[in-house]
N, C-alpha and C positions, 0 to 999 in steps of 0.2 A: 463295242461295235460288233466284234465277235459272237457275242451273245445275243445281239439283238436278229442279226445273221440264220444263227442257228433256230432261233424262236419261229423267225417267218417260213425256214425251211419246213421243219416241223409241223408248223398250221397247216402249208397247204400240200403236207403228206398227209394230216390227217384228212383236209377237205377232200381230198380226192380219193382216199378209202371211203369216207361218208355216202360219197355219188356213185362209187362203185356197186357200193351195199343198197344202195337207194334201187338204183336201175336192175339189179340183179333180186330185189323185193317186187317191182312192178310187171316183170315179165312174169316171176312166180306167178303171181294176179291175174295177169290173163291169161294163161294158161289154164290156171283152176276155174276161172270161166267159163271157158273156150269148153273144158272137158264138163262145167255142169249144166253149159246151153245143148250138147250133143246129145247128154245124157236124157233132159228132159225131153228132148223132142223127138228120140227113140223112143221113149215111155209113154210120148202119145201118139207117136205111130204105131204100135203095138197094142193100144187100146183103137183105134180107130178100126186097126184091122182085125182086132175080135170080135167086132161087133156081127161083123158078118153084112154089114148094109153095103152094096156095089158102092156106092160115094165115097162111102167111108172108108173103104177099101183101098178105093184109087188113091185118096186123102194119104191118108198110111202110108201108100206106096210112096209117094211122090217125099212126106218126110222121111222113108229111112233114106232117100237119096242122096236128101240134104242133111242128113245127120252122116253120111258117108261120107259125103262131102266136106263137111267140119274134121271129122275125123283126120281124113288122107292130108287136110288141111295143117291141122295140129302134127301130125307127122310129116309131113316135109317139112316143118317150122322147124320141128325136134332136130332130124337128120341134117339139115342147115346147121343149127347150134354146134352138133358134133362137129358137123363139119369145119366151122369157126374152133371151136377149141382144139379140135388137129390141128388145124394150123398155128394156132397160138403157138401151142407146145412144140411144135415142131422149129418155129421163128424161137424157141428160146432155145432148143436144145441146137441149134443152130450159133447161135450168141455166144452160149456157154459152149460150143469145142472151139473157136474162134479167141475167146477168153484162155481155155486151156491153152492152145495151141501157143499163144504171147507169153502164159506163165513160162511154159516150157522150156523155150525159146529166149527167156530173161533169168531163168533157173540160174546161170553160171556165173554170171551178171552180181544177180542176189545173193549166191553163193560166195561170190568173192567178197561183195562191198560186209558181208558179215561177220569173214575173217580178217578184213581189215580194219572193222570198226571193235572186233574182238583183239586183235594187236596194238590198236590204238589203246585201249581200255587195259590193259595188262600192263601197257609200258608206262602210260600216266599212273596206273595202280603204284608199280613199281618203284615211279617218279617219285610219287606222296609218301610210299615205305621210306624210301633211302631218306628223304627230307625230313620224315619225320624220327628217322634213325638219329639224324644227325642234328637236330632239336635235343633230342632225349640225348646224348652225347653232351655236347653244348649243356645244357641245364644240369646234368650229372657232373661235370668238370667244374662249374660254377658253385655249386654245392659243395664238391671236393676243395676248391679254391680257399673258400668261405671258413669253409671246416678248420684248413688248415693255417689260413688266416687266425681265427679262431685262437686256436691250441698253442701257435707262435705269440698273440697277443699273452694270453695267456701264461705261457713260459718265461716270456719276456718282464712281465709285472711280475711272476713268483721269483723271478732272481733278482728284479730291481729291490723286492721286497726281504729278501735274504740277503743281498748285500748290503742294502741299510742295516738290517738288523745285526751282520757280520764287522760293520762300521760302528756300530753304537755298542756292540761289545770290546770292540779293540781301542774306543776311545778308552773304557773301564780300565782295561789290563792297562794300555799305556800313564792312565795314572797310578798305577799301583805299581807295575813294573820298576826295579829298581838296578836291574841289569839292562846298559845303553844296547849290546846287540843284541838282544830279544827284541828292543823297541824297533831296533834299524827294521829288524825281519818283519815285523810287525808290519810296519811302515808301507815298508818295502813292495809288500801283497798285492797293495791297492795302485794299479794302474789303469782303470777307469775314472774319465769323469764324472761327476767331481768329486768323486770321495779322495781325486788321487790330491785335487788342490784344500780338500777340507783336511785332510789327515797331513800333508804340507804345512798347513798352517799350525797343527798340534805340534807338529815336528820344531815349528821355527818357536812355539812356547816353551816346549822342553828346552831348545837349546838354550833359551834367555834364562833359564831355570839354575843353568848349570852354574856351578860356584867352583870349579878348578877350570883352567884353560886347559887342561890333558880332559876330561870330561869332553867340555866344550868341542875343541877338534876332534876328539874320537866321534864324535856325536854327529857332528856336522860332514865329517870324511862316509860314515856309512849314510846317510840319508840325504845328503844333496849335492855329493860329489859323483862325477864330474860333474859342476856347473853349466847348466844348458840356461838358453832363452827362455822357453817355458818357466824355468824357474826365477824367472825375473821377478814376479810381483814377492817368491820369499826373499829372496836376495835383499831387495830394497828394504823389506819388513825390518830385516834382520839389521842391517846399515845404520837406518836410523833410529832402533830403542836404543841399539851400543851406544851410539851419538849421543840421545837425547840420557842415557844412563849414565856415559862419563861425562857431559857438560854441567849435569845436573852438581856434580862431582869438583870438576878440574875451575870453571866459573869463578866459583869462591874465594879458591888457594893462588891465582894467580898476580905475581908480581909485574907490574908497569916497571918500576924501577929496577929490577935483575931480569924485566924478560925471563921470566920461570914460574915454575907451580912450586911452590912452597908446599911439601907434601907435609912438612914440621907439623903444621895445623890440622891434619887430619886424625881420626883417630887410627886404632890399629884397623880395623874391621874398613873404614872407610880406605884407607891406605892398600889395604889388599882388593877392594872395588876398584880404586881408582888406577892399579895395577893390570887386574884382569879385564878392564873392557878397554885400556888402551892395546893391550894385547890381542884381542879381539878384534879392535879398528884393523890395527897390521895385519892383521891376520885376514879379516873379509875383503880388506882394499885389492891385498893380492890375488886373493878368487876374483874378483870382479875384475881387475886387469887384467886377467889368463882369459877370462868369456869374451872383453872386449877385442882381443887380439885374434877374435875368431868374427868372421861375419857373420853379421845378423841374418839369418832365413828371407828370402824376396816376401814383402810386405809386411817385413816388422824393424820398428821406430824403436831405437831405445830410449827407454825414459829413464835420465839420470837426474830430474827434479829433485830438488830438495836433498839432496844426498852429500855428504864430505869426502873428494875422492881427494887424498889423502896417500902421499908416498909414494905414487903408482908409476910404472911405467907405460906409458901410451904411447910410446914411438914407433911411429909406422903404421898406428891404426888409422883405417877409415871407420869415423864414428857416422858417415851417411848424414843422415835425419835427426839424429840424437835429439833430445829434450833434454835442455842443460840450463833452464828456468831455476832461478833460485839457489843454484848449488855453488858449493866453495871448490874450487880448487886450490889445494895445498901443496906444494912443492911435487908437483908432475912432471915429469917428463913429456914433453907432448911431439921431439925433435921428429918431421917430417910426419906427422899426424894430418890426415887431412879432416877440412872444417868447412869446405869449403859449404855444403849446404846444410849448417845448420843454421835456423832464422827461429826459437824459439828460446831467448836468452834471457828473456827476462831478472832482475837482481843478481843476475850471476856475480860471482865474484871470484877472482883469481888473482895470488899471491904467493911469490916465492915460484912461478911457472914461466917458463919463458916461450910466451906462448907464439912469440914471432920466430920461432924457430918452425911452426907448421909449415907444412907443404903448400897447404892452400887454407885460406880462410875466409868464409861471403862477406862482403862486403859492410854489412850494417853490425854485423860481429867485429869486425875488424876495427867499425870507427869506433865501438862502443870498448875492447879494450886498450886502444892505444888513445884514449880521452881518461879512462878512469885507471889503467893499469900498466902504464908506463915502463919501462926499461929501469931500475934505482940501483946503483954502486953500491949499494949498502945493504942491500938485500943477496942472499945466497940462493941459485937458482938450480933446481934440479934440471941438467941437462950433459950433453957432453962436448958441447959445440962451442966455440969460443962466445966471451962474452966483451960488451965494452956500448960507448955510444955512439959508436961509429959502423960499429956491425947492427947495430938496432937502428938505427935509421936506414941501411941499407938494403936490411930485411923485412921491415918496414913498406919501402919504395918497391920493393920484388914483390910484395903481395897485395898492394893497391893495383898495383899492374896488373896481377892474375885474376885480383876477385871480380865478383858480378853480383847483383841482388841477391842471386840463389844461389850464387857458386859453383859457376865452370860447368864440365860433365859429370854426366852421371856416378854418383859414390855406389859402393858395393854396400846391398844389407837395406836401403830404403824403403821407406813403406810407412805404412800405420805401426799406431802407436800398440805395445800386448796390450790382453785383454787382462783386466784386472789391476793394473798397475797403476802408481797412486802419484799424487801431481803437487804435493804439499811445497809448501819455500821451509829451508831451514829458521830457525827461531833462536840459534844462541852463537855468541862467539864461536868461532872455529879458533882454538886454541892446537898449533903445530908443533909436532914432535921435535922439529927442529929448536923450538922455546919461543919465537915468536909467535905473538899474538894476531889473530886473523878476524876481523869484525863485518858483520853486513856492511 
């Protein structure tokens, strides 16, 4: 629209220069006219009157009158015209100090609105620098970021990559190692996961390795002493190859009729096997009583599946949550133990334990060993509290009273179960140091 605007201004700026030029060509026109009718008719008054004939004379006379006349004619025309272009120029030189006189007069006006439009113009310049300072900031730190993003990834993978390789030499040495504390220190090193529970687990093969029990505890006192939770999944490892090494052992030699292991039938070699992992048994049952007598960390479940706890003192422990699925207990002490919310019992079995001496016990625990695991006169019971069937029915009726589905309030040490920790049921007689035989 703009443009369409401009076009039509334009045409009739030029039409009206056209008519300018037009009208200022036609008066030219009559003018040179005007000056070649005066001309000619001088030139024949001037023959007329050389003739010398009285007529002709007069004739002559009478045109240079009227060639006078055109003349004075054409000059008033002329001195008119001037007189129009004085005034023209005079109405414009009029216009233009009237123009000047506005510019002058808006001078300060103009002057200002250009130093403000100049201040305007410097502060947004200024605006755009600093934003763009702090783009190029922002973009330089992001780069830095990145960099050292970078160089950390980077560092991080060069020592994940050297401490594998610094693991897979120390497995080497620890096979060839034939001094235990070079192995302990060895061991010892590794306190990231997981080379800490991979190089644990070489630890719990050396120990099955070992063929003296001075070895053995030396071995076991530098690399997983003191017994913590963490080390639960070797703990158990370690539990049940003894177990599953002496049953493989004691199974055979045992007499139904003397209640005893007939060691007569073994050979020498086996006789000293079947010496060193019952020493062994004693020996782990006690580290695991000393972990249990501590509470477990908030969200961690012990798992004693499948395990032969075996001689132990447990009085006074809260086992919380425990996982006691599939395992034997063998002549325990368990006086004021609480139980109350353990519910994963599965095959458990208990023998030679007087387990209604607990503090507390839940309730589905409770029917499940006073149905299969009775009070007997004839059995010898690890505790220190009197015994008889008159105090087992009594302690009995005190703990139906206490239990609940889950058992009462909250025990100390509850939680989930570790990680890595293994869920198996035992598989062989539990044969008790006491000489009774203990079966699923």
């Amino acid at each position: 629209m703009r443009m369409k605007r401009m076009t039509r201004w334009a045409l009739l700026l030029l039409g009206g220069l056209g008519a300018l030029t037009w009208a200022q060509n036609a008066e030219d026109a009559r003018d040179a006219a005007a000056r070649r009718e005066a001309a000619e008719i001088r030139a024949t008054a001037d023959r007329l009157i050389a003739s010398g004939v009285p007529d002709d004379v007069a004739k002559g006379a009478v045109l240079l009158e009227k060639a006078a006349g055109l003349e004075q004619a054409r000059s008033n025309a002329e001195k008119l015209a001037l007189e129009r272009e004085k005034l023209r120029w005079d109405l414009q030189n009029s216009q233009g100090s009237h123009w000047k006189e506005t510019f002058i007069a808006f001078t300060p006006l103009f002057t200002t609105l250009i130093l403000a439009g100049t201040l305007i113009f410097q502060i947004q310049q200024a605006q755009r620098e600093r934003r763009d300072r702090r783009i190029e900031a922002a973009e330089d730190a992001r780069q830095k970021k990145i960099e050292r993003d970078d160089r950390r990834a980077m560092a991080e993978a060069e020592a994940k990559r050297k401490e594998k390789q610094r693991f897979t030499d120390a497995l080497k040495d620890l096979q060839t190692s034939e001094r235990i504390s070079t192995a302990a220190a060895l061991i010892n090193t590794f306190r990231e996961e997981p080379y800490r529970s991979w190089v644990l687990e070489t630890a719990v093969t050396m120990l099955l390795a070992r063929e003296t029990m001075a070895e053995f505890q030396t071995l076991y006192m530098e690399m997983l002493n003191p017994l913590t939770y963490d080390n639960m999944p070797q703990i158990r490892r370690l539990c049940k190859e003894v177990d599953s090494s002496y049953f493989l052992i004691a199974t055979p030699i045992w007499d139904e009729q003397t209640a005893s292991s007939d060691t007569a039938k073994l050979s020498e070699k086996d006789r000293k096997l079947f010496q060193l992992y019952s020493e062994q048994q004693s020996f782990l049952s006690s580290k695991l009583a000393g972990l249990l007598h501590n509470a477990a960390p908030a969200g961690v479940s012990v798992d004693l599946s499948g395990l032969v706890l075996r001689d132990m003192d447990l009085s006074g422990v809260d086992l919380g949550t425990a996982i006691i699925a599939a395992s034997n207990w063998n002549f325990v002490n368990v006086d004021e133990c609480d139980m109350s919310r353990i519910t994963e019992f599965d095959n458990c079995v208990v023998y030679y334990t007087a387990w209604w001496h607990a503090a507390r016990i839940s309730k589905l625990l409770l029917q499940h060993l006073a149905k299969n695991f009775p009070y007997s006169p004839e059995q010898r019971y690890n505790t220190k509290r009197p015994l008889g069937t008159e105090e087992y029915s009594a302690c009995v009726a005190r703990l139906e009273a206490g239990g609940s589905e889950t058992g009462g309030s909250r025990a100390r040490g509850a939680g989930r179960l570790p990680a890595g920790a293994e869920a198996s049921g035992a598989s062989h007689p539990v044969v008790p140091q006491s000489g009774i035989p203990i079966t699923d």
